[in-house]
C-alpha positions in Angstrom: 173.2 117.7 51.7 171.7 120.6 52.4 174.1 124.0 51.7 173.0 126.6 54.9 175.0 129.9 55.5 175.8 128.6 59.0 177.2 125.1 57.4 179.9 127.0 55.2 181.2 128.7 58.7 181.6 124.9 60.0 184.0 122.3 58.6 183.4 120.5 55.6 183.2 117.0 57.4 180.3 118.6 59.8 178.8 120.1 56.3 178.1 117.0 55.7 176.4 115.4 58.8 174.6 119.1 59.4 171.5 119.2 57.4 169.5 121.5 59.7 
């Protein structure tokens, strides 16, 4: 699970499936 600066903007479910 990768922790990006755009991920935190998202939801926490899509923080999860986004590991750009």
């Amino acid at each position: 699970m990768v922790q990006n600066p755009t991920a935190k903007n998202l939801k926490p479910q899509t923080q999860k499936t986004v590991q750009a």
